[in-house]
VMD Tcl script that builds the backbone (N, CA, C; Angstrom):
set m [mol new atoms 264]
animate dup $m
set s [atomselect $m all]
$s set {name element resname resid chain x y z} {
  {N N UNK 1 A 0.821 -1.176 0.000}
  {CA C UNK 1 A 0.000 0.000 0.000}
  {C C UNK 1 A 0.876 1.255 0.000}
  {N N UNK 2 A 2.231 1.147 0.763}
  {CA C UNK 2 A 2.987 1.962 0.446}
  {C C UNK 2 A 3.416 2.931 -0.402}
  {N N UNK 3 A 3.812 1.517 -1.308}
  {CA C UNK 3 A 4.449 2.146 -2.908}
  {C C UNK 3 A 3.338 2.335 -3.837}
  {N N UNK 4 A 1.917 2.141 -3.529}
  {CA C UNK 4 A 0.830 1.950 -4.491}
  {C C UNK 4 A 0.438 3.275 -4.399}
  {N N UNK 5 A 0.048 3.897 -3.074}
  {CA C UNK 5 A -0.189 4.700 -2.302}
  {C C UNK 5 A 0.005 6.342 -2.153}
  {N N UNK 6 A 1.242 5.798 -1.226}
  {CA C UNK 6 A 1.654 7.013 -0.359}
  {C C UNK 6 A 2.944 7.694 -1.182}
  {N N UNK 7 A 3.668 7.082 -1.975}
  {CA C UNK 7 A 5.090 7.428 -2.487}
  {C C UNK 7 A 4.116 8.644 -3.855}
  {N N UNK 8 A 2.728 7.655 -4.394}
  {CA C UNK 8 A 3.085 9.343 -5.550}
  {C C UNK 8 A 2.468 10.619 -4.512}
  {N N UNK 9 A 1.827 10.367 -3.385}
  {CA C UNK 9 A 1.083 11.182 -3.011}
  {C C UNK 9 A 2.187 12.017 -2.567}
  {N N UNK 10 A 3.297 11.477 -2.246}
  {CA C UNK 10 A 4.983 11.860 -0.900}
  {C C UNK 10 A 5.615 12.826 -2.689}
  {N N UNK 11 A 5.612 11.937 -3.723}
  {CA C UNK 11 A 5.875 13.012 -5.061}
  {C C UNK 11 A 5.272 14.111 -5.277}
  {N N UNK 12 A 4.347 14.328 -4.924}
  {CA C UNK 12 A 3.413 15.812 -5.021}
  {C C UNK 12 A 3.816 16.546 -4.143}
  {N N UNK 13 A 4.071 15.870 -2.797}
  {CA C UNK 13 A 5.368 16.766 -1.947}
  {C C UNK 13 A 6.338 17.903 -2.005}
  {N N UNK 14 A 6.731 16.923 -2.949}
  {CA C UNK 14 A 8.196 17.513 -3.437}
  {C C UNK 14 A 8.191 18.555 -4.127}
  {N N UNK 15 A 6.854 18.268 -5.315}
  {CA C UNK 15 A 6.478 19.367 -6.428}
  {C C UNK 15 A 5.886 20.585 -5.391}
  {N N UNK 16 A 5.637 20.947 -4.372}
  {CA C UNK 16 A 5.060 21.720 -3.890}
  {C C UNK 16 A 3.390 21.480 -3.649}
  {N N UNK 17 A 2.914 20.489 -3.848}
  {CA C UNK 17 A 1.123 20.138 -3.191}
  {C C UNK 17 A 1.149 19.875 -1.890}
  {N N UNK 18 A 0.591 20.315 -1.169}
  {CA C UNK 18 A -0.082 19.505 -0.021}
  {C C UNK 18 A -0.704 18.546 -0.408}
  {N N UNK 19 A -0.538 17.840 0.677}
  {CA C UNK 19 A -1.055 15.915 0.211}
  {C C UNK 19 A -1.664 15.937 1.891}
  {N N UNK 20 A -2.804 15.048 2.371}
  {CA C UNK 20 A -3.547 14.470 3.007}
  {C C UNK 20 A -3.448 13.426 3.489}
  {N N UNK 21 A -3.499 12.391 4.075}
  {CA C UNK 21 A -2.969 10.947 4.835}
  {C C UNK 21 A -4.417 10.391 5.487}
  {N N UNK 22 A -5.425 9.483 4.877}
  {CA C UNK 22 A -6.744 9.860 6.133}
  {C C UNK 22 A -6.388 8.327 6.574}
  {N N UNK 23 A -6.731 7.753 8.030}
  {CA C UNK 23 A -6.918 6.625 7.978}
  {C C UNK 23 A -8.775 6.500 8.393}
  {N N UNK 24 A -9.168 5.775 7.787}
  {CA C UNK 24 A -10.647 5.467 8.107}
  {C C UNK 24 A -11.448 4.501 8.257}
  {N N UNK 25 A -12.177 4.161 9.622}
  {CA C UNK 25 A -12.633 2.789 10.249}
  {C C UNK 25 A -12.967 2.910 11.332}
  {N N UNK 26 A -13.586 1.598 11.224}
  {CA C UNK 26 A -13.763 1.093 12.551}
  {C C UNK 26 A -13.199 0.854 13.786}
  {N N UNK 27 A -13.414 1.775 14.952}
  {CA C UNK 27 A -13.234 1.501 15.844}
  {C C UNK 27 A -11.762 -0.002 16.401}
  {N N UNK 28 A -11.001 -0.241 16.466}
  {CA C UNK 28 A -10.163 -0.772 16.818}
  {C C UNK 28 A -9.598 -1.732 15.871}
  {N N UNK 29 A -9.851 -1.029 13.796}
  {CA C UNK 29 A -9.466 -1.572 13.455}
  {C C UNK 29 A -8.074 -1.809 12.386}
  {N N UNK 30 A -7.415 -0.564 13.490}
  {CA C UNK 30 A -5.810 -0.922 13.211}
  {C C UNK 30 A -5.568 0.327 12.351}
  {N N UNK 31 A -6.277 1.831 12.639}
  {CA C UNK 31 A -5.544 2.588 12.108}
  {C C UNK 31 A -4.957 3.248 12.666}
  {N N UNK 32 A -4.728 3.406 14.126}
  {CA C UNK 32 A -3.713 4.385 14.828}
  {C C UNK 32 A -2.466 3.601 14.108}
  {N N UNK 33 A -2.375 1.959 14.136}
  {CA C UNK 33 A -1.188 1.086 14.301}
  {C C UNK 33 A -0.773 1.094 12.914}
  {N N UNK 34 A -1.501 1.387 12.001}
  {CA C UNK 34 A -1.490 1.302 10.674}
  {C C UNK 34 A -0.600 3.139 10.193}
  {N N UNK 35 A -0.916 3.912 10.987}
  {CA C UNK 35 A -0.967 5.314 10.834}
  {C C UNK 35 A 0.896 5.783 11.994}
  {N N UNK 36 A 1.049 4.943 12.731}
  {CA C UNK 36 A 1.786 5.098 13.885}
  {C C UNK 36 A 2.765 4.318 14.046}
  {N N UNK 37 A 1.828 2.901 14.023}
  {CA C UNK 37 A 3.014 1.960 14.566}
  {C C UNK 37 A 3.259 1.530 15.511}
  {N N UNK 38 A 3.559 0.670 16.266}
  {CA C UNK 38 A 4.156 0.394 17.631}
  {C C UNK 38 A 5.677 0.366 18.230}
  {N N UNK 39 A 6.268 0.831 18.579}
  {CA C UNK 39 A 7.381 0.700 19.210}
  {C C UNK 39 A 8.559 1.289 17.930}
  {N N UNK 40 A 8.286 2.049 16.621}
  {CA C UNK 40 A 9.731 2.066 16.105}
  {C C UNK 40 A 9.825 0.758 15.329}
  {N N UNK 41 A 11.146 0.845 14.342}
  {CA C UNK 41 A 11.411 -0.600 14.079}
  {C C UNK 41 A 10.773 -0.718 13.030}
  {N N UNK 42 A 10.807 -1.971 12.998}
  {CA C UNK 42 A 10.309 -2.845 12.199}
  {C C UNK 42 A 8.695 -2.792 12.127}
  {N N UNK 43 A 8.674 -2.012 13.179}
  {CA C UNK 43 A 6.862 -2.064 13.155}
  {C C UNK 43 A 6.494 -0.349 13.063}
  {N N UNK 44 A 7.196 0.065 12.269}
  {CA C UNK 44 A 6.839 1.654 11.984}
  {C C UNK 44 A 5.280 1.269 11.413}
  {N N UNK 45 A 5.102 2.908 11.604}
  {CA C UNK 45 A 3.704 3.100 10.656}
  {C C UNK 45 A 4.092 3.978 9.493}
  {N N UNK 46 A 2.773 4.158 8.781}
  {CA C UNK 46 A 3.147 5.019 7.624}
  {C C UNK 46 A 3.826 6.431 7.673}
  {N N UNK 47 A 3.540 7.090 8.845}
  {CA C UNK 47 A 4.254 8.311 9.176}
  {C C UNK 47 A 5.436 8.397 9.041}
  {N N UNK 48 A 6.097 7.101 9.777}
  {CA C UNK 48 A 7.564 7.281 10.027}
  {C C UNK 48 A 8.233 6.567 8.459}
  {N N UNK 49 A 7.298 5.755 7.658}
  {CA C UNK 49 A 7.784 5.773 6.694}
  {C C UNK 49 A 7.948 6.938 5.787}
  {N N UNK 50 A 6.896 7.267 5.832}
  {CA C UNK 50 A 7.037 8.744 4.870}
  {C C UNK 50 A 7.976 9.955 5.052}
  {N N UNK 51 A 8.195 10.285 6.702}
  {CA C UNK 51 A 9.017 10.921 6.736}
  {C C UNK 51 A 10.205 10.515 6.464}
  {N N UNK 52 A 10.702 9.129 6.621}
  {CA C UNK 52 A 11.821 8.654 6.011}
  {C C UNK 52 A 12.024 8.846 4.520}
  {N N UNK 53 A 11.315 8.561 3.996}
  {CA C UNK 53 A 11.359 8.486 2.079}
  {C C UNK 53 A 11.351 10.212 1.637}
  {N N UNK 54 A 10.726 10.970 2.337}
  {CA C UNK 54 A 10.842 12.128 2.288}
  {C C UNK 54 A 12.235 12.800 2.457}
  {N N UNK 55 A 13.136 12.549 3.886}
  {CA C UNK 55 A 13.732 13.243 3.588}
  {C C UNK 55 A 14.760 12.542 3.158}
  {N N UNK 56 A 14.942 11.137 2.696}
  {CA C UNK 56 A 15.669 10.385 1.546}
  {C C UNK 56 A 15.450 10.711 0.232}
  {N N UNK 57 A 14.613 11.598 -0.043}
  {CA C UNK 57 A 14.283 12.466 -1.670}
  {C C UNK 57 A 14.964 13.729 -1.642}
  {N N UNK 58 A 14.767 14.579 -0.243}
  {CA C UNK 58 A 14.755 16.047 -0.509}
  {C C UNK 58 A 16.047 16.557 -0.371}
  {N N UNK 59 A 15.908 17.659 -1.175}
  {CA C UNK 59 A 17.477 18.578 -1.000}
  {C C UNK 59 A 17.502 19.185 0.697}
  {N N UNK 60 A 16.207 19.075 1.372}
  {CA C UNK 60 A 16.347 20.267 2.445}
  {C C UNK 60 A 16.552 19.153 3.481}
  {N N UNK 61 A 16.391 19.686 5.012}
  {CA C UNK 61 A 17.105 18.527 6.007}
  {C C UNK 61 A 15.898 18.743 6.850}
  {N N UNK 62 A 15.165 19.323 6.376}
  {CA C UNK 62 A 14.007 19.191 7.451}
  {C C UNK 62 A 12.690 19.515 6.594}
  {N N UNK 63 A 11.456 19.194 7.497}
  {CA C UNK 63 A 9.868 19.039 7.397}
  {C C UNK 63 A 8.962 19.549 7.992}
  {N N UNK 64 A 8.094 20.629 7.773}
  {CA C UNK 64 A 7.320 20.881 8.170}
  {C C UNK 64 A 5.897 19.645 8.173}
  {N N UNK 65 A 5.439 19.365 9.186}
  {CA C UNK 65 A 4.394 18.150 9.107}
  {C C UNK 65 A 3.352 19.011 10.405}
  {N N UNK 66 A 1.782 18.555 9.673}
  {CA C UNK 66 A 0.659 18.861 10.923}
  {C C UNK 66 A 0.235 17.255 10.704}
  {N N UNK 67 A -0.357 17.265 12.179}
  {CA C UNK 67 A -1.672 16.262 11.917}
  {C C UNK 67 A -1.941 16.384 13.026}
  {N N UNK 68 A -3.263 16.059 12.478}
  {CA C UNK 68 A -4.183 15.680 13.263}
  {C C UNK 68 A -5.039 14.382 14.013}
  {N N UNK 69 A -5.749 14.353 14.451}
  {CA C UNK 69 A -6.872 13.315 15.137}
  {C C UNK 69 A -8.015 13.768 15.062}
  {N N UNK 70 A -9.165 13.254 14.730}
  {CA C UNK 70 A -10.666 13.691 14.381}
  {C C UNK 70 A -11.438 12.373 14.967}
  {N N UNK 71 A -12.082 12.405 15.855}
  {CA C UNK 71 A -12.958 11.631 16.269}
  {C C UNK 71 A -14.319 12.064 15.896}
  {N N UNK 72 A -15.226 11.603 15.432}
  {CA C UNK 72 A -17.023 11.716 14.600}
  {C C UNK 72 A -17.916 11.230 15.668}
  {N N UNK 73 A -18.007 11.493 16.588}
  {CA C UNK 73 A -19.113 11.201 17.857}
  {C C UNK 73 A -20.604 11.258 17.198}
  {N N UNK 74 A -21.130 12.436 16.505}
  {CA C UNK 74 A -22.142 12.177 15.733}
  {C C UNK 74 A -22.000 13.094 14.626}
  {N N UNK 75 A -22.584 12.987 13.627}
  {CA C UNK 75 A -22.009 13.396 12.400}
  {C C UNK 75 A -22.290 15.202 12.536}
  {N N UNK 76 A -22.805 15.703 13.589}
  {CA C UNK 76 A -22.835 16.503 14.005}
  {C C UNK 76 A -22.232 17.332 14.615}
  {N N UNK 77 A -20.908 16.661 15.355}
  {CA C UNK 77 A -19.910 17.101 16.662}
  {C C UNK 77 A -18.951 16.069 15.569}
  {N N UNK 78 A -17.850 16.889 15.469}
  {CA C UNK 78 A -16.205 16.402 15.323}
  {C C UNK 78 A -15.814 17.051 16.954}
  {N N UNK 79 A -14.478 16.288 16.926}
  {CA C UNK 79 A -13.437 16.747 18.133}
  {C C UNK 79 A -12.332 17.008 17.014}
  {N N UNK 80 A -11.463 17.929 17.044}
  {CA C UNK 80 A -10.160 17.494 16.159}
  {C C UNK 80 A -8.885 17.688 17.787}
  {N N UNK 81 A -8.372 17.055 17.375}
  {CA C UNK 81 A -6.790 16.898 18.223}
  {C C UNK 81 A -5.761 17.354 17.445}
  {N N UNK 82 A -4.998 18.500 18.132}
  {CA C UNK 82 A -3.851 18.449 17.394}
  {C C UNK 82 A -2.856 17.172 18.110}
  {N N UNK 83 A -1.873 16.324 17.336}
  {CA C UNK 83 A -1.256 15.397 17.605}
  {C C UNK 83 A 0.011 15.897 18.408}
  {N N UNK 84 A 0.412 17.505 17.316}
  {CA C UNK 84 A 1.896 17.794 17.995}
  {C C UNK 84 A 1.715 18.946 19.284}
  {N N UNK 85 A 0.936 19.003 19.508}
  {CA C UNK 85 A 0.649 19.960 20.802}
  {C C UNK 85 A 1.145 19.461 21.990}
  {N N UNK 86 A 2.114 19.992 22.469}
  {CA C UNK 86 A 2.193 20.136 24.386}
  {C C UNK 86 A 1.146 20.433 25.429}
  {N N UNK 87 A 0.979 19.483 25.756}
  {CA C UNK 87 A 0.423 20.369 27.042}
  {C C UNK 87 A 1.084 20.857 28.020}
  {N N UNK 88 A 0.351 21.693 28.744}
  {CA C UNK 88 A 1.360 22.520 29.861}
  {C C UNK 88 A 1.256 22.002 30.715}
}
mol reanalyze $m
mol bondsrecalc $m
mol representation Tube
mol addrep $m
């Protein structure tokens, strides 16, 4: 799904597009792990792949990246999370 995927979307990157990443499902069915990963390794998720292949393409040494979290409680109420936020 990778290379099918995410690599031309990671090429539009490069050209200057913003590109999107959604994972979407059911309830516990493997897209944080799919999106994240567990532990590093061998068990990366797509994030840490992409940022890898990314900056294995680019002339620059660094990335600007957002994301988010959106939970749909009723199609009425979103929550969004920012992911890279501190709390105090």
């Amino acid at each position: 799904m990778f290379n099918a995927m995410v690599i031309p979307m990671l090429e539009n990157v490069l050209h200057g597009f913003p590109s999107v990443l959604i994972a979407y499902g059911q309830t516990g069915s493997g897209k944080t792990y799919s999106m994240l990963g567990v532990g590093g390794g061998r068990h990366s998720g797509m994030l840490q792949h992409s940022l890898r292949w990314l900056l294995s393409k680019s002339e620059s040494s660094s990335i600007d990246l957002t994301a988010v979290e959106v939970y749909g409680i009723h199609t009425t109420k979103l929550e969004f999370y920012d992911l890279f936020m501190t709390l105090a």
